[in-house]
N, C-alpha and C positions, 0 to 999 in steps of 0.2 A: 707901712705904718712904723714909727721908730717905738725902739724896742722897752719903751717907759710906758708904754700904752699896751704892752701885752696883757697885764690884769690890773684890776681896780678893785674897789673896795668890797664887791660881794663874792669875787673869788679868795680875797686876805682874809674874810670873817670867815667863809668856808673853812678853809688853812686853820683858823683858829680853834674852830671848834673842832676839828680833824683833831688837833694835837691836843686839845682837851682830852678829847676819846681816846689817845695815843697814854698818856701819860696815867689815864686813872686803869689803864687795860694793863700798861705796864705794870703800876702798883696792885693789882688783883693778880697779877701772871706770878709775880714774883710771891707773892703771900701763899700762893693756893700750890705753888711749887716748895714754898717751907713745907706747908702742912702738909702733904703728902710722903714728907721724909721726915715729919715726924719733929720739925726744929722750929725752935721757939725763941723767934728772931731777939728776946731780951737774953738770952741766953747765950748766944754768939758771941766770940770774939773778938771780935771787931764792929764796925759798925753797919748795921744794914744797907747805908748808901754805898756800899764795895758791890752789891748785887744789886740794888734797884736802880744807883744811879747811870751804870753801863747799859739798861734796860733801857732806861726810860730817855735817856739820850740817842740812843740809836733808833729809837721809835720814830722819836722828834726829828733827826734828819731822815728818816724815812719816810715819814711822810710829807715834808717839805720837796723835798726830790720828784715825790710822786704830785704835788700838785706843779712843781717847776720844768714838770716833763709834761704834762699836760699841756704845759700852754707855751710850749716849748724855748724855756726859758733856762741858758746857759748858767755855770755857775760863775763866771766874769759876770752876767748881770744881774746875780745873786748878789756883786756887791765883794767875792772873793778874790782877791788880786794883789798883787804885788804894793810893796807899803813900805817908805822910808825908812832908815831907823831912828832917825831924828824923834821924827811921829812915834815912832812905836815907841823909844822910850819916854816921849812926852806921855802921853796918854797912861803908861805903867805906872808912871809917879806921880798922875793925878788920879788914880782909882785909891789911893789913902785917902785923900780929903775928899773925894764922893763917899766912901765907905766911913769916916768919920761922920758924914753931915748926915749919913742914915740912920748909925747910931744914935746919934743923937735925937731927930725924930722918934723913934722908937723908945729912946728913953720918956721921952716926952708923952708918949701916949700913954703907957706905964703911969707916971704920973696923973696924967687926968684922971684913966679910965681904971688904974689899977694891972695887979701882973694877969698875963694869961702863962694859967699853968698850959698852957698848947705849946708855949713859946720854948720850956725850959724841954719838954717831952720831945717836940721835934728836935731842939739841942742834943737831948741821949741819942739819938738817931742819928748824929751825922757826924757825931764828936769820937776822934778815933782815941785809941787808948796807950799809945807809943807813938815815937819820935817818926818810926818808920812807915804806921798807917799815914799820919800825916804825913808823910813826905809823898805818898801815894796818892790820896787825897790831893792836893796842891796838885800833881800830874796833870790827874782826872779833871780837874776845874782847868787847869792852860790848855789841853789837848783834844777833851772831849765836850765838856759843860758849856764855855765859849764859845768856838763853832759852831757847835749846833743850834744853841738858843740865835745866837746872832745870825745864823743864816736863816733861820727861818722866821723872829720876830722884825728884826731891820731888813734884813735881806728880802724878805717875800713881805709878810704882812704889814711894816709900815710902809715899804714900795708901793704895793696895792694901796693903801689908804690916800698918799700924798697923790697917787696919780688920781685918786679923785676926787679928791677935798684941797690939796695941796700942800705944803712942808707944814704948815703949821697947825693944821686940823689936823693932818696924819700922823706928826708927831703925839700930837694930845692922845687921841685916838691909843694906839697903838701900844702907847704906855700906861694909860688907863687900863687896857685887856692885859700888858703883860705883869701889872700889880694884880689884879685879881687870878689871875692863874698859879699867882704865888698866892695867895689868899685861901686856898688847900689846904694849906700848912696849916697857917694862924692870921684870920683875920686882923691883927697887927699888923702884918708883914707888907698889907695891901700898898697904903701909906709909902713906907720908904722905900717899895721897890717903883713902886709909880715914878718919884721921883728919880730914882737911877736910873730907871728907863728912860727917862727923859734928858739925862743926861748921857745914855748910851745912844739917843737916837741923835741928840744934836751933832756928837760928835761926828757919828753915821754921815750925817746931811754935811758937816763941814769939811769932810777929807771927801766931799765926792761919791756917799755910799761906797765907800770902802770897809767892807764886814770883815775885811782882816784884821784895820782896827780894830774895832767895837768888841770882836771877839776876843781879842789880846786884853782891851783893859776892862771886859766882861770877865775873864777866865782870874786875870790877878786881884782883882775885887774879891771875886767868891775865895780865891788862895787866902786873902788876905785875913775876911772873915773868919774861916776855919784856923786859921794860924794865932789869932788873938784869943778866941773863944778858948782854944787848946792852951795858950801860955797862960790865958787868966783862970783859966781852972785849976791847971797843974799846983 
């Protein structure tokens, strides 16, 4: 049986709600490990995401791994492989005008719906307070945040879905569940991350399920976020 057919859509939604239960275990692991030492994470120096997001990202390839090894599925057909540089820097210098066209969205909901104080709160939470958090930050989004979301939402769960509905239901699909999983934050968020997943999975489907892209211009997107949010505040 060729190796596109090793799981389908009830082992991806598995996958999904695994990393659901990954990510909110993370955010309790990490909370109930302040409160035990007594720190009162507004209190910090820095920003919370230096400890929850190395948490909750290693969660996330861990258990993508553990369903990838279940069904004995390599990381070449995760989708991780070798990738032009042509590509890779195409796709770096179009995650500005995907992260422009989110904003934008996001403004716009703003407008209809009004602000969500969720929005500005999650912002104190990821927004670092020097040149150098950032710079650390931006790291953590090219090295850690990218990969892992992309090997397991392109790489595993919208793989699973096209194998059974096909690219274009599993594209929908898959970006539909990876806005709502942002949707934790701030129901805002749902909206334009739906969208950039839909733009991180096309790309996915057009290099060939190559998640070495997706995660390159997944990881400089979130850089990019963090880096405007930080100069527009400063």
């Amino acid at each position: 049986m060729e190796n596109q057919f090793k799981w389908k859509a009830k082992l991806a939604l598995a996958c999904y709600f695994a990393l659901i239960g990954g990510v909110l275990a993370a955010s309790i692991l990490v909370e109930f490990a302040l409160f035990v030492m007594g720190i009162d994470y507004l209190d910090l120096s820095f920003p919370i995401v230096f400890v929850s997001l190395p948490v909750s990202e290693i969660i996330i390839l861990g258990v993508t791994l553990l369903f990838a090894r279940y069904r004995g599925v390599s990381l070449k057909e995760l989708g991780l492989k070798k990738a032009s540089f042509k590509i890779l820097a195409i796709v770096a210098v179009v995650a500005l005008p995907v992260f422009l066209l989110a904003v934008g969205i996001s403004v716009g909901e703003e407008i209809v719906f009004g602000s969500d104080p969720m929005t500005e709160f999650t912002a104190e939470l990821l927004m670092p307070r020097d040149s150098f958090q950032l710079v650390a930050i931006v790291v953590l989004s090219l090295v850690l945040v990218g990969p892992c979301e992309e090997l397991a939402f392109r790489g595993f769960v919208q793989k699973g879905f096209e194998n059974s509905f096909g690219k274009m239901k599993g594209l929908l699909i898959a970006s539909v569940l990876f806005g709502l999983l942002h949707g934790f934050n701030t129901l805002y968020a749902i909206v334009p991350v739906f969208v950039v997943g839909l733009v991180f999975g096309y790309v996915w489907q057009r290099t060939g399920g190559n998640t070495t892209v997706s995660a390159l211009m997944h990881g400089v997107y979130d850089a990019i976020a963090i880096a405007m949010a930080y100069f527009l505040s400063a």
